[in-house]
C-alpha positions in Angstrom: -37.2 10.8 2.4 -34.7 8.5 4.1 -31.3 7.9 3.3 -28.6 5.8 3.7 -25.6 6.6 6.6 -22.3 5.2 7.4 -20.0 6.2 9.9 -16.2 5.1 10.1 -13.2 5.4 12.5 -9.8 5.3 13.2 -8.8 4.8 16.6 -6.1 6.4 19.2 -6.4 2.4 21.3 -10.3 2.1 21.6 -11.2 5.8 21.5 -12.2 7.3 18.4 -9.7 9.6 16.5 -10.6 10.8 13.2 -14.4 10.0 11.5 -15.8 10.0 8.6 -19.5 9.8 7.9 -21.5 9.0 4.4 -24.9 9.9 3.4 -26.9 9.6 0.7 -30.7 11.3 0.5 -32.7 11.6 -3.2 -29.5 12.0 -5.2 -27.2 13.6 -3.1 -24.4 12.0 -1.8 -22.6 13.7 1.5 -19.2 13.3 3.0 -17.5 14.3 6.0 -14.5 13.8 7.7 -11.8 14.9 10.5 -10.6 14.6 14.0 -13.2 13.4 16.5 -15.5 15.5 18.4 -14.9 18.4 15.5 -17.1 19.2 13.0 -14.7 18.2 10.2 -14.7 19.3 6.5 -17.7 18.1 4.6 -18.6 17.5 0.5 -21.6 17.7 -1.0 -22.1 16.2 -4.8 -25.5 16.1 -6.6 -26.0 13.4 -9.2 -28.6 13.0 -12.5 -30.2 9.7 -10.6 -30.6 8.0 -7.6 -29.1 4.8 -8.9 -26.0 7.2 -9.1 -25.8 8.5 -6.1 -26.2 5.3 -4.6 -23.5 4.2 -6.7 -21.1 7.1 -5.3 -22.5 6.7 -1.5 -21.1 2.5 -1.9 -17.6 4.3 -3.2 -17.2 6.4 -0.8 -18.1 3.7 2.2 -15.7 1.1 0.3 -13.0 4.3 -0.1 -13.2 4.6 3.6 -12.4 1.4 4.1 -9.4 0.9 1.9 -8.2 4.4 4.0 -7.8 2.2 7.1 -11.2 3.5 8.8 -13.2 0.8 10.1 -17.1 0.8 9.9 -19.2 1.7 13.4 -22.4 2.3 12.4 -24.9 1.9 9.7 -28.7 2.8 9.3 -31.1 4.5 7.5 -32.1 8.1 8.6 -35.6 9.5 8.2 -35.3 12.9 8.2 -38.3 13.3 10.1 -37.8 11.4 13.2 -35.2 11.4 15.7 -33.8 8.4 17.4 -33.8 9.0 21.1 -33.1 5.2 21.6 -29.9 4.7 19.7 -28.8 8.1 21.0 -29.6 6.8 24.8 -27.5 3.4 24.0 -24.8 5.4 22.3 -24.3 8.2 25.4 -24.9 4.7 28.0 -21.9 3.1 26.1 -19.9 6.0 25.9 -20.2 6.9 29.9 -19.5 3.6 30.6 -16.3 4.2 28.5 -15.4 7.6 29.8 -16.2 6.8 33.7 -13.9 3.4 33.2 -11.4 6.2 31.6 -11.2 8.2 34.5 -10.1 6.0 37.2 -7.8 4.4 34.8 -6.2 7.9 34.5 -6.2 9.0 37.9 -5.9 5.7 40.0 -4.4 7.6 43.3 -8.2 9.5 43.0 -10.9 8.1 44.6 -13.6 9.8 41.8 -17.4 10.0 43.2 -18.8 12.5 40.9 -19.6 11.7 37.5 -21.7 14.4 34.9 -22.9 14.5 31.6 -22.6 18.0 30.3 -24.4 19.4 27.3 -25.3 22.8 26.3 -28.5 24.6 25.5 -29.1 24.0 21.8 -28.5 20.1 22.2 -25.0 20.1 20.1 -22.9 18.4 22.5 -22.9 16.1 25.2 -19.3 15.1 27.4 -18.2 13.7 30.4 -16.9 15.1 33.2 -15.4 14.2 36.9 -14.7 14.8 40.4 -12.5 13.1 43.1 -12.9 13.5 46.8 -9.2 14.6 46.3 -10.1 17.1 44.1 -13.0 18.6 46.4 -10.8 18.3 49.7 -8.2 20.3 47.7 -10.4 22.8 46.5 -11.8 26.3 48.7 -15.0 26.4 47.1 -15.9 23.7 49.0 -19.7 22.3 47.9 -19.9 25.1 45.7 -17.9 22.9 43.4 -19.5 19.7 44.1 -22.6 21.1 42.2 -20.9 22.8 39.0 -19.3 20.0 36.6 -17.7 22.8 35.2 -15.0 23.2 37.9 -14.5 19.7 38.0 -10.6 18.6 37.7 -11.4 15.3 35.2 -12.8 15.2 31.7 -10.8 12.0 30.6 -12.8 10.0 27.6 -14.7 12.2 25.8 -13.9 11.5 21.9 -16.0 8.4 23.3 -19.1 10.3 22.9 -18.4 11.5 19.1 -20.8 8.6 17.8 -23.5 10.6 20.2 -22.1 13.8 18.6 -22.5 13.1 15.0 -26.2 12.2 15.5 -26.8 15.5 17.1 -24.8 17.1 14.5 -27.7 16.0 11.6 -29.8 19.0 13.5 -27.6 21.1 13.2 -25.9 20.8 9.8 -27.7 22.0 6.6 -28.6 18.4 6.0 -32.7 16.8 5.5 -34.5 17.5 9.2 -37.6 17.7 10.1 -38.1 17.2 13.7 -38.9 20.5 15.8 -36.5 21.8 17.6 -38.1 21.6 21.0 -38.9 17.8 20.4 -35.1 17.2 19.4 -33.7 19.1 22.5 -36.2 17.4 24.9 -35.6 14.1 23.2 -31.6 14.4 23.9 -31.5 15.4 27.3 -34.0 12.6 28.0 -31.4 10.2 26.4 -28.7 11.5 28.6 -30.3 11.4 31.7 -31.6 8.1 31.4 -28.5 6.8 30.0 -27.1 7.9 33.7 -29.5 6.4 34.5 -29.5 3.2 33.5 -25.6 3.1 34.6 -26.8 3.5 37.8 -29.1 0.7 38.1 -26.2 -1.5 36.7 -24.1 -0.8 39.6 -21.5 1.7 38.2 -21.0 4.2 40.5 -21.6 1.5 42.9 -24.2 0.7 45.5 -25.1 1.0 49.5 -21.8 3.6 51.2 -20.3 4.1 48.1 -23.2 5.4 46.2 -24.7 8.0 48.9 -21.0 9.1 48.4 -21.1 9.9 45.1 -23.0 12.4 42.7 -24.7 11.9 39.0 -25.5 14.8 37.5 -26.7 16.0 34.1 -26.5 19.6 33.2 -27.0 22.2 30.5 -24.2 24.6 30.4 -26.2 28.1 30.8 -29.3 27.2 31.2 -31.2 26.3 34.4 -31.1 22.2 35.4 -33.9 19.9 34.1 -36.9 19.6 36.6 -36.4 16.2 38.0 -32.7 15.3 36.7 -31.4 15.4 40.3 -33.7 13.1 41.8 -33.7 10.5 39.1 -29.7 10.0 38.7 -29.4 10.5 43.2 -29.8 8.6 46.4 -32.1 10.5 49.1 -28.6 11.1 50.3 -27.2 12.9 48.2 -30.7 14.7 47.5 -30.2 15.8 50.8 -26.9 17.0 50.6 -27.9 19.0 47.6 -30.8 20.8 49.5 -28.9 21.7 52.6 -26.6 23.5 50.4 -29.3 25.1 48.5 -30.8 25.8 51.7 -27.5 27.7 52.9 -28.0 29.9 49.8 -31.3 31.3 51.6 -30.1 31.9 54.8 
């Protein structure tokens, strides 16, 4: 059955600092709240009708409010469907964000590697960022180019915590339906094409720039997902990439 949702912020400037969501399925009302990209404390309240609990679900959105949060999202969830398109123009937005972040941090940096990182049961998804600076400096030379996880930059990443609380719903003891595999699929597609679709806007710029600079999405202990690295990369770069496979082999 589908229920309501709202989700509310407070802000640290424009990036997200503590949440909290509302939802209300059959006549069950449930809270949570905390610092962004955390799990928070959550409530759960049953109530004799539906009319009720829709009563409680308005009171909590209008407590919210009076608390200082300020709404960022409303909808209605169907338990059994996930919605890979909101999650795509939620991680697009946040990217944006986060990549914008990073030079803003680090202006001395000239950064041309960008990743979206996420891990092998779909919970999480953040940014991270490479300068040539960074790889100059450091002696694992393209070894490092290739593993986000040794990268020196992960400015912006409570941007992503709208993205994080609609992968959380999977993962919560909350109404969901959709099979696993389906949902996992469905959230690395969004990431990748959120890259993606970055890229075809110009942010990691175009001609020089971008054969100088590497897009990557990866799943932290896992293997990489057939056909990421050729969608998000010039042949350049592609190239790049297989001669330091191919030095592997040799």
């Amino acid at each position: 059955m589908p229920g309501n949702y709202s989700l509310f912020y407070t802000f640290d400037g424009d990036q997200p600092a503590r949440f909290r969501e509302v939802r209300v399925f059959g006549t069950t009302v449930w809270t949570a709240g905390g610092a962004a990209m955390t799990w928070g404390e959550e409530t759960r309240s049953d109530y004799a009708s539906a009319a009720q609990a829709r009563a409680a679900y308005a009171a909590h959105c209008q407590a919210a409010l009076a608390d200082g949060h300020a709404l960022a999202r409303e909808s209605l969830i169907d338990p059994a469907a996930f919605d890979v398109a909101l999650l795509q123009s939620l991680v697009a937005d946040a990217a944006r964000l986060a990549f914008d972040a990073v030079r803003a941090a680090h202006p001395g940096q000239h950064i041309n590697a960008f990743a979206l990182v996420s891990d092998d049961s779909a919970m999480t998804i953040g940014p991270m960022a490479n300068s040539r600076e960074a790889l100059a400096a450091s002696e694992y030379g393209d070894e490092m180019l290739w593993n986000p996880a040794e990268w020196a930059f992960d400015d912006g990443g409570a941007y992503f915590d709208s993205a994080y609380r609609l992968l959380l719903q999977a993962h919560r003891d909350l109404p969901f339906d959709v099979d696993f595999a389906t949902f996992r699929t469905g959230v690395f597609e969004a990431c990748i094409a959120a890259l993606a679709q970055l890229d075809a806007e110009g942010a990691f710029g175009a001609g020089a720039q971008r054969d100088d600079s590497v897009l990557l999405f990866e799943v932290s202990d896992s293997e990489a997902v057939e056909g990421a690295m050729a969608r998000l990369n010039p042949p350049a770069v592609l190239a790049r990439f297989e001669a330091w496979m191919a030095s592997w082999a040799d």
